[in-house]
DSSP file (Angstrom, degrees, kcal/mol; ACC not computed):
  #  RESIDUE AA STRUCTURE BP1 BP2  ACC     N-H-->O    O-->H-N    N-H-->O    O-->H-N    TCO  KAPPA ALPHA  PHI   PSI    X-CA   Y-CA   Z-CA
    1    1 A X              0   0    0      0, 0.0    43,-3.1     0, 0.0     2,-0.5   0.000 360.0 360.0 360.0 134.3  195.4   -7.7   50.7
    2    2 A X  E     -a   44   0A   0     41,-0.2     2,-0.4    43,-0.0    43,-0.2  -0.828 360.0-170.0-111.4 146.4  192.2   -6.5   48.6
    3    3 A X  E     -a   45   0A   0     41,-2.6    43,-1.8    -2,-0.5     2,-0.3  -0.813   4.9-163.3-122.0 166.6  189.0   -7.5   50.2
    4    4 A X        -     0   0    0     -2,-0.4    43,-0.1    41,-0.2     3,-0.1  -0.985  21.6-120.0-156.3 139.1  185.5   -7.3   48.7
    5    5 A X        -     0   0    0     -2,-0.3     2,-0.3    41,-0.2    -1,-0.1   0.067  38.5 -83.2 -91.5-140.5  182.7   -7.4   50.2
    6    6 A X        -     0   0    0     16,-0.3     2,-0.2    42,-0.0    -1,-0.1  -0.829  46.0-135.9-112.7 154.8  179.9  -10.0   49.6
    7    7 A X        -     0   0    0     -2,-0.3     5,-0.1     1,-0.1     2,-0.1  -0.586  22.5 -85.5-118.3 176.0  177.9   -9.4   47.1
    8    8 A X        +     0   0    0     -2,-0.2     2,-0.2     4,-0.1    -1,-0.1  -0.291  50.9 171.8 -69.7 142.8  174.3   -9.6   46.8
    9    9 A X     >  -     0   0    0     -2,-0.1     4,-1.5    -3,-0.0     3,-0.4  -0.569  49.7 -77.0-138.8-154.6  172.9  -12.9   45.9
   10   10 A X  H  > S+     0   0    0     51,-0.5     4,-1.0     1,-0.3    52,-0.1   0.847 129.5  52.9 -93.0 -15.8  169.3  -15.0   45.5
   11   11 A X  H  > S+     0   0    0      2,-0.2     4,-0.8     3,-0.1    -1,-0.3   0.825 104.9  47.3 -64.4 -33.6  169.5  -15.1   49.1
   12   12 A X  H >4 S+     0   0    0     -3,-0.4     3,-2.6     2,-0.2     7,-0.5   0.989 114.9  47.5 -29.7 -92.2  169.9  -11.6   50.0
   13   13 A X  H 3< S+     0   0    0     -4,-1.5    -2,-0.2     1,-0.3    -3,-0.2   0.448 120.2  39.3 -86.8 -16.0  167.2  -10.7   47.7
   14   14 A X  H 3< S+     0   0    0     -4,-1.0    -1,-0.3    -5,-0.3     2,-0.3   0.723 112.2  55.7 -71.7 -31.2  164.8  -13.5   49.1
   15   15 A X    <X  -     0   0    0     -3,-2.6     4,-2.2    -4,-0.8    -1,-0.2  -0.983  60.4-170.7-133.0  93.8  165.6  -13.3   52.6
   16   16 A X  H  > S+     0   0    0     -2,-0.3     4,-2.0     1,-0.2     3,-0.4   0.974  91.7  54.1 -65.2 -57.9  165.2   -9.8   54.4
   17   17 A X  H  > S+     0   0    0      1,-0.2     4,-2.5     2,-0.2     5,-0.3   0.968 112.7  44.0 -49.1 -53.8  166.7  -10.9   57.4
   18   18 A X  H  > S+     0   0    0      2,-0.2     4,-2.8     1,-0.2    -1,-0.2   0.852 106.6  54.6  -4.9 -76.9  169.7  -12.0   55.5
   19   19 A X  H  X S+     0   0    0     -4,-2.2     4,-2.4    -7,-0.5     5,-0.4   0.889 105.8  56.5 -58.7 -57.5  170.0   -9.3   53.5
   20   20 A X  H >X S+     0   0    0     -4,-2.0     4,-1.6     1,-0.2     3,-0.7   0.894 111.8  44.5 -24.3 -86.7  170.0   -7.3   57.1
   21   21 A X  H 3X S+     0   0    0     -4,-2.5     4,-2.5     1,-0.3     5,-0.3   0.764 108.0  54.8 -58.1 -38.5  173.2   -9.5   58.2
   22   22 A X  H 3X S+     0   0    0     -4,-2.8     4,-3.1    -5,-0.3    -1,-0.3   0.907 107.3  51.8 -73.0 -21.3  175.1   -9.2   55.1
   23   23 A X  H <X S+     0   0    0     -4,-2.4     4,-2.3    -3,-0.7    -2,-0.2   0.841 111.7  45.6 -75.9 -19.9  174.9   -5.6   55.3
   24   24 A X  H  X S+     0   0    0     -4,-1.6     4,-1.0    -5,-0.4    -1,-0.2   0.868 112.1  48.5 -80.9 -31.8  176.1   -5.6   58.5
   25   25 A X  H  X S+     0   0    0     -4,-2.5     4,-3.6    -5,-0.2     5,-0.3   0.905 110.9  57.1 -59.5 -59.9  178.8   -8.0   57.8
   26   26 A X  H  X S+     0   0    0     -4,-3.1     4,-2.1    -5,-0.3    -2,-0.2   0.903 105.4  44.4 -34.6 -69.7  179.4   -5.7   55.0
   27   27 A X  H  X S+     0   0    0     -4,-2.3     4,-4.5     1,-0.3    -1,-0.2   0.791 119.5  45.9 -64.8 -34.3  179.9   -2.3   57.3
   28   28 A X  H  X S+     0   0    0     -4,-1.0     4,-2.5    -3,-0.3     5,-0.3   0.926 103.4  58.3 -65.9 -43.3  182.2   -4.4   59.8
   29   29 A X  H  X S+     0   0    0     -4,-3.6     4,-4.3     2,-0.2    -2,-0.2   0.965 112.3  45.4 -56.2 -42.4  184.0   -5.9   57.1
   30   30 A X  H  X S+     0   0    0     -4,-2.1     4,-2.1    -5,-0.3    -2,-0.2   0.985 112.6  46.2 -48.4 -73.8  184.8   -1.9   56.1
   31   31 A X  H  X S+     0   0    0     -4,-4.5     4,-2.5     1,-0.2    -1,-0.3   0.800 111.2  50.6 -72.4 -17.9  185.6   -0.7   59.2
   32   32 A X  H  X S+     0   0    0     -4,-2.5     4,-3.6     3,-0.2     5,-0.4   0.971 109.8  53.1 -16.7 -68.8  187.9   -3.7   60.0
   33   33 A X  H  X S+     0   0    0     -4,-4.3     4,-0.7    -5,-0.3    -2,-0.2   0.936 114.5  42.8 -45.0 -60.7  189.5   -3.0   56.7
   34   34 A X  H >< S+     0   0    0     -4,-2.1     3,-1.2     2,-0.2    -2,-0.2   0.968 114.5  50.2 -16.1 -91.6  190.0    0.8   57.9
   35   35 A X  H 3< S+     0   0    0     -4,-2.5    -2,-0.2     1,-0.2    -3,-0.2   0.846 116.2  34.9 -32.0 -63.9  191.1    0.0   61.2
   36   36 A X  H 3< S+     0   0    0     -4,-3.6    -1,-0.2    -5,-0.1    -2,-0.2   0.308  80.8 118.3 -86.0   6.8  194.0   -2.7   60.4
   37   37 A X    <<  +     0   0    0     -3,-1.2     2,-0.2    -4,-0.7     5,-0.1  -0.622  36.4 159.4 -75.0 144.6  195.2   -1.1   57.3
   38   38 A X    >   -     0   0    0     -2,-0.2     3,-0.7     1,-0.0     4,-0.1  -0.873  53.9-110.1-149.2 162.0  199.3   -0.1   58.2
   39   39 A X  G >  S+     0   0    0      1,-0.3     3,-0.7    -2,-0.2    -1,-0.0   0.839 116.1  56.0 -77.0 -31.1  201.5    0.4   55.5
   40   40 A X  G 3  S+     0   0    0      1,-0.3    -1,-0.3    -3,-0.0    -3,-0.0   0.544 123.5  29.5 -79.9  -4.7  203.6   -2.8   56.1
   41   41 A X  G <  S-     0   0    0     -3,-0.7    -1,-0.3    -5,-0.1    -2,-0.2   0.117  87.8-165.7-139.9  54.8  200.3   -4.8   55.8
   42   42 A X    <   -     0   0    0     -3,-0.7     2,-0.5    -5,-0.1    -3,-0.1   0.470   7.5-161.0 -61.0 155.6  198.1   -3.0   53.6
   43   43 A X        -     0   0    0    -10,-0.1     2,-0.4    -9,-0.1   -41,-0.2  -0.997  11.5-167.2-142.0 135.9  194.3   -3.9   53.5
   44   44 A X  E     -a    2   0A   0    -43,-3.1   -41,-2.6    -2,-0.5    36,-0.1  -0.842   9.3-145.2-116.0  84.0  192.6   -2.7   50.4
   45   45 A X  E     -a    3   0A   0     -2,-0.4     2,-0.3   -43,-0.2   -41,-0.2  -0.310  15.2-151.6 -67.3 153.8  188.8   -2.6   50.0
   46   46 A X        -     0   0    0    -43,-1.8     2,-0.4    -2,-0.1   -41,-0.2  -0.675  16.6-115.4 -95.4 159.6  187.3   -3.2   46.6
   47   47 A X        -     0   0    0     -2,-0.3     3,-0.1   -43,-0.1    31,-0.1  -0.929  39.5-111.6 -42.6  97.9  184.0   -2.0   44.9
   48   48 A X        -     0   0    0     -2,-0.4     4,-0.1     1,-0.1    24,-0.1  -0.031  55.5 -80.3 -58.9 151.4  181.8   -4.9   44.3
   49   49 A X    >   -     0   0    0      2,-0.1     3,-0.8     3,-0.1    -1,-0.1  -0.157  49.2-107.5 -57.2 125.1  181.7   -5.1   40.2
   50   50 A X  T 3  S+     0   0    0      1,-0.2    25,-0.1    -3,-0.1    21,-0.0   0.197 101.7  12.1 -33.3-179.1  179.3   -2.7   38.3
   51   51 A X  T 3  S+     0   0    0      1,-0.2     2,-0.5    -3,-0.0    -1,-0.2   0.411  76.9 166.2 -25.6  82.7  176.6   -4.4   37.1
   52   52 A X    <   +     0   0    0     -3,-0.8    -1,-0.2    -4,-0.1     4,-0.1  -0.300   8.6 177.1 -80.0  41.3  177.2   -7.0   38.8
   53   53 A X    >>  -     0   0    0     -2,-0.5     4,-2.0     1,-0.2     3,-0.6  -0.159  18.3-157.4 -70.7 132.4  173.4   -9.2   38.4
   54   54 A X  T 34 S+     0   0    0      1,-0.2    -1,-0.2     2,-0.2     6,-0.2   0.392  87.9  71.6 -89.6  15.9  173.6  -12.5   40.1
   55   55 A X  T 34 S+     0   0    0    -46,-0.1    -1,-0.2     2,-0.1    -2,-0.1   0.079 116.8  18.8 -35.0 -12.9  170.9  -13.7   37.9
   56   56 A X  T <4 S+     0   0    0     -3,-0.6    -2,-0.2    -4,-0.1    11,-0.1   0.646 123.5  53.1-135.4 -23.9  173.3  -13.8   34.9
   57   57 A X  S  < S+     0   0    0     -4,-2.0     8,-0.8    10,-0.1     2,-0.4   0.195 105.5  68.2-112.1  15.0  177.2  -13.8   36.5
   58   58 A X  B     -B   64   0B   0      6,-0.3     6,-0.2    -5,-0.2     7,-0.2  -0.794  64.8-153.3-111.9 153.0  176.1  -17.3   39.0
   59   59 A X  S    S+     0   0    0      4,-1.0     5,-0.1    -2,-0.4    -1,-0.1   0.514 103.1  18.6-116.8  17.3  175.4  -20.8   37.8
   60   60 A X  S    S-     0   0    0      3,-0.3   -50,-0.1    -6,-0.2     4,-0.1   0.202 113.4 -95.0-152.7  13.4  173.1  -21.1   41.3
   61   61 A X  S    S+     0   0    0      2,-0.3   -51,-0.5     1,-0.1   -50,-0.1   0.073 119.3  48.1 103.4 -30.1  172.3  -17.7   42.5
   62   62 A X  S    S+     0   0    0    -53,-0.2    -1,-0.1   -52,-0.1     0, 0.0   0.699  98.2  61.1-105.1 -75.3  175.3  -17.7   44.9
   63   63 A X  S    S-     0   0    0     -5,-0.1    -4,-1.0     1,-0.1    -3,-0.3   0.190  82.7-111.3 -54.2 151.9  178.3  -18.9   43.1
   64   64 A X  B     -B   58   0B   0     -6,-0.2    -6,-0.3    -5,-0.1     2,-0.2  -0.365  18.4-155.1 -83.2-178.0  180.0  -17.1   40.0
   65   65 A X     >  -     0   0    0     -8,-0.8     4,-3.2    -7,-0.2    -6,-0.1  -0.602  52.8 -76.1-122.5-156.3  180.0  -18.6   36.6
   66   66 A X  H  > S+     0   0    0     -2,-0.2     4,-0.7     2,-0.2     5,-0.1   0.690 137.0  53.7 -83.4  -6.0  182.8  -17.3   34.2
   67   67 A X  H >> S+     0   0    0      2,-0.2     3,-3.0   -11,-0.1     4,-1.5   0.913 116.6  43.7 -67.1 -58.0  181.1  -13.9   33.6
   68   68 A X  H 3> S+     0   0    0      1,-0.4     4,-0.8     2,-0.2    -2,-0.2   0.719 105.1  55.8 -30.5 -51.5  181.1  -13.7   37.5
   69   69 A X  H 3X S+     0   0    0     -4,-3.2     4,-1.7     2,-0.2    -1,-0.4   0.626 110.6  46.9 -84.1 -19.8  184.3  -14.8   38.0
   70   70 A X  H <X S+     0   0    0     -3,-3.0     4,-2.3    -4,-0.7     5,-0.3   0.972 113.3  55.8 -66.1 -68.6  185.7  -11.6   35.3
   71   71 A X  H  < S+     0   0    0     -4,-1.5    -2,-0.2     1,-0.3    -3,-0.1   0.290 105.4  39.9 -37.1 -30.1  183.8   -9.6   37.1
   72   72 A X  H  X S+     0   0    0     -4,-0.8     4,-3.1    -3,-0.3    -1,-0.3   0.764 114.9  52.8 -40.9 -80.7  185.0  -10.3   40.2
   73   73 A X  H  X S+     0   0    0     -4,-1.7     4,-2.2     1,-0.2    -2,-0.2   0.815 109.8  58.4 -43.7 -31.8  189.0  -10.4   38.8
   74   74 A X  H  X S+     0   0    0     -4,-2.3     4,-2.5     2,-0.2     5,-0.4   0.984 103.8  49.0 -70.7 -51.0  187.9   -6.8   37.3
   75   75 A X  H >> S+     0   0    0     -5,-0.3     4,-2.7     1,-0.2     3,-2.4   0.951 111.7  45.2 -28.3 -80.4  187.1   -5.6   40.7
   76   76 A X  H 3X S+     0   0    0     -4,-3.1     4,-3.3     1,-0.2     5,-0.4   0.914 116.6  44.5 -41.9 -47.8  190.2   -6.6   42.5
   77   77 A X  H 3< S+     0   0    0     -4,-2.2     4,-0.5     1,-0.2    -1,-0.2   0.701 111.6  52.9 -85.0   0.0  192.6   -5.3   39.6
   78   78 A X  H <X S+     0   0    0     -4,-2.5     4,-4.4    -3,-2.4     5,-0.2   0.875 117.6  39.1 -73.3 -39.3  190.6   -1.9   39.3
   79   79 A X  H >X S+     0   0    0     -4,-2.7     4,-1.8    -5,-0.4     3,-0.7   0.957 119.8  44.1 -69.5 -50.5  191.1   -1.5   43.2
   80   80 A X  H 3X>S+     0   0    0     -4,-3.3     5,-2.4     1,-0.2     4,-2.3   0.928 120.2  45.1 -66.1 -53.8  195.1   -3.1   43.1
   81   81 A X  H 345S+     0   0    0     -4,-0.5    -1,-0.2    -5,-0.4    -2,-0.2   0.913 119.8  42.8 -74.1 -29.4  195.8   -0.5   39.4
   82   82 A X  H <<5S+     0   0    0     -4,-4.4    -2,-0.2    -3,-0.7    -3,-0.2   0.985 124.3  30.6 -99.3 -48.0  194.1    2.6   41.1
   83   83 A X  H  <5S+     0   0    0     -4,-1.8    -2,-0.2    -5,-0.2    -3,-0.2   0.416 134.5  21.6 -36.8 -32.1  195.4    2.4   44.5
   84   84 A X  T  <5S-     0   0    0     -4,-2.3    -3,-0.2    -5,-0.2    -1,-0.2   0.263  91.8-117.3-110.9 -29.7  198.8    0.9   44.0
   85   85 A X      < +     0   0    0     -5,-2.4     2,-0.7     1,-0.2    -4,-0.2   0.671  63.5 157.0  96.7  -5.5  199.7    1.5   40.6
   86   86 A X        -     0   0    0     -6,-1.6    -1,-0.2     2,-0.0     2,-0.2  -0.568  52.9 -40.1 -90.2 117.2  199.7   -2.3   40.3
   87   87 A X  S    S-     0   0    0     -2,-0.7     2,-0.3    -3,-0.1     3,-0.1  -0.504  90.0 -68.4 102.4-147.1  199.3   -4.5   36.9
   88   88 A X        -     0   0    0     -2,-0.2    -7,-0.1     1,-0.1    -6,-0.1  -0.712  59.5 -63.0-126.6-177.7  196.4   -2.8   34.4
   89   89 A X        -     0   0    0     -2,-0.3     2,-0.5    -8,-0.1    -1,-0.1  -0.219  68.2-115.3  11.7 135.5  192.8   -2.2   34.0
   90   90 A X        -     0   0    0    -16,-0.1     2,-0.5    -3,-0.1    -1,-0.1  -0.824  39.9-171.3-113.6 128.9  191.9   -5.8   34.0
   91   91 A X    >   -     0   0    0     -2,-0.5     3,-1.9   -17,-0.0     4,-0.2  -0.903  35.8 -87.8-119.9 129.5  190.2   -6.6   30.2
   92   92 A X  T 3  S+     0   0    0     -2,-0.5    -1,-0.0     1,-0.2   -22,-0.0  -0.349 104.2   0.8 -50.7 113.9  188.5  -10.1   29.4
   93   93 A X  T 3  S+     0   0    0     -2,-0.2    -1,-0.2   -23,-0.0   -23,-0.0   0.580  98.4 104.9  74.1  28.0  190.7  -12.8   28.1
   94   94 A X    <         0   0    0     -3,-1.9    -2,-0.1     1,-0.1    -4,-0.0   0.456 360.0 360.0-101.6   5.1  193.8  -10.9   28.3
   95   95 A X              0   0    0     -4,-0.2    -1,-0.1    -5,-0.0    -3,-0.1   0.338 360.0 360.0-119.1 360.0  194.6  -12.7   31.3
Protein backbone atom coordinates (compact mmCIF):
# COMPACT_ATOMS: atom_id res chain seq x y z
CA UNK A 1 0.00 0.00 0.00
CA UNK A 2 1.45 3.59 -0.94
CA UNK A 3 0.33 6.20 1.43
CA UNK A 4 0.76 10.03 1.06
CA UNK A 5 0.50 12.26 3.37
CA UNK A 6 -2.02 15.16 3.36
CA UNK A 7 -1.12 17.80 1.65
CA UNK A 8 -1.29 21.36 2.40
CA UNK A 9 -4.43 23.12 1.63
CA UNK A 10 -6.42 26.66 2.07
CA UNK A 11 -6.99 25.49 5.47
CA UNK A 12 -3.58 24.71 6.51
CA UNK A 13 -2.38 27.93 5.22
CA UNK A 14 -5.31 29.85 6.98
CA UNK A 15 -5.49 28.08 10.08
CA UNK A 16 -2.23 27.79 12.34
CA UNK A 17 -3.65 25.46 14.58
CA UNK A 18 -4.53 23.21 11.73
CA UNK A 19 -1.63 23.48 10.09
CA UNK A 20 -0.11 22.31 13.64
CA UNK A 21 -2.39 19.03 13.54
CA UNK A 22 -1.81 18.09 10.05
CA UNK A 23 1.77 18.12 10.66
CA UNK A 24 1.39 16.03 13.40
CA UNK A 25 -0.94 13.72 11.60
CA UNK A 26 1.69 13.91 9.04
CA UNK A 27 4.78 12.63 11.38
CA UNK A 28 2.42 9.72 12.83
CA UNK A 29 1.25 8.86 9.59
CA UNK A 30 5.26 8.25 8.88
CA UNK A 31 6.11 6.50 11.69
CA UNK A 32 3.08 4.17 11.44
CA UNK A 33 4.11 3.61 7.87
CA UNK A 34 7.76 2.66 9.24
CA UNK A 35 6.55 0.67 11.98
CA UNK A 36 3.93 -1.75 10.15
CA UNK A 37 5.85 -2.07 6.97
CA UNK A 38 6.73 -6.25 6.70
CA UNK A 39 7.54 -7.59 3.56
CA UNK A 40 4.22 -9.69 3.14
CA UNK A 41 2.29 -6.38 3.65
CA UNK A 42 4.40 -3.60 2.40
CA UNK A 43 3.51 0.02 3.33
CA UNK A 44 5.11 2.50 1.03
CA UNK A 45 5.25 6.31 1.77
CA UNK A 46 5.00 8.79 -1.06
CA UNK A 47 6.39 12.38 -1.50
CA UNK A 48 3.66 14.74 -1.73
CA UNK A 49 3.81 16.06 -5.59
CA UNK A 50 6.47 18.84 -6.47
CA UNK A 51 4.96 21.87 -7.01
CA UNK A 52 2.20 20.87 -5.84
CA UNK A 53 0.03 24.66 -5.31
CA UNK A 54 -3.46 24.08 -4.08
CA UNK A 55 -4.39 27.38 -5.45
CA UNK A 56 -4.12 26.02 -9.01
CA UNK A 57 -4.33 21.79 -8.63
CA UNK A 58 -8.05 22.19 -6.34
CA UNK A 59 -11.46 23.38 -7.59
CA UNK A 60 -12.13 24.57 -3.63
CA UNK A 61 -8.81 24.79 -1.93
CA UNK A 62 -9.14 21.28 -0.55
CA UNK A 63 -10.17 18.97 -3.23
CA UNK A 64 -8.06 18.25 -6.53
CA UNK A 65 -9.10 19.31 -9.91
CA UNK A 66 -7.67 17.21 -12.89
CA UNK A 67 -4.11 18.89 -12.63
CA UNK A 68 -4.34 17.75 -8.88
CA UNK A 69 -5.56 14.65 -9.51
CA UNK A 70 -2.09 13.91 -12.11
CA UNK A 71 -0.32 15.13 -9.68
CA UNK A 72 -1.31 13.08 -7.18
CA UNK A 73 -1.30 9.72 -9.71
CA UNK A 74 2.40 11.05 -10.40
CA UNK A 75 3.31 10.78 -6.78
CA UNK A 76 2.07 7.29 -6.19
CA UNK A 77 3.63 5.80 -9.45
CA UNK A 78 7.05 7.67 -8.86
CA UNK A 79 7.03 6.04 -5.27
CA UNK A 80 5.49 2.38 -6.71
CA UNK A 81 8.42 2.66 -10.11
CA UNK A 82 11.32 3.68 -7.67
CA UNK A 83 10.77 1.37 -4.87
CA UNK A 84 9.32 -1.60 -6.52
CA UNK A 85 10.20 -1.52 -9.94
CA UNK A 86 6.50 -1.26 -10.66
CA UNK A 87 4.74 0.22 -13.93
CA UNK A 88 6.67 3.63 -15.31
CA UNK A 89 7.37 7.16 -14.51
CA UNK A 90 3.77 8.23 -14.62
CA UNK A 91 3.38 10.95 -17.84
CA UNK A 92 0.07 13.01 -18.45
CA UNK A 93 -2.54 11.33 -20.55
CA UNK A 94 -0.72 8.30 -21.08
CA UNK A 95 -2.86 6.67 -18.72
Amino acid sequence: MVVLPVLTNVRVEEDADCAAQVTLLNELLAKAVADLDEPRSPLLPASPPGANDFRVATYDGTHPNADGEHKIAAAFAEAMYQAWGWGQPYETGTG
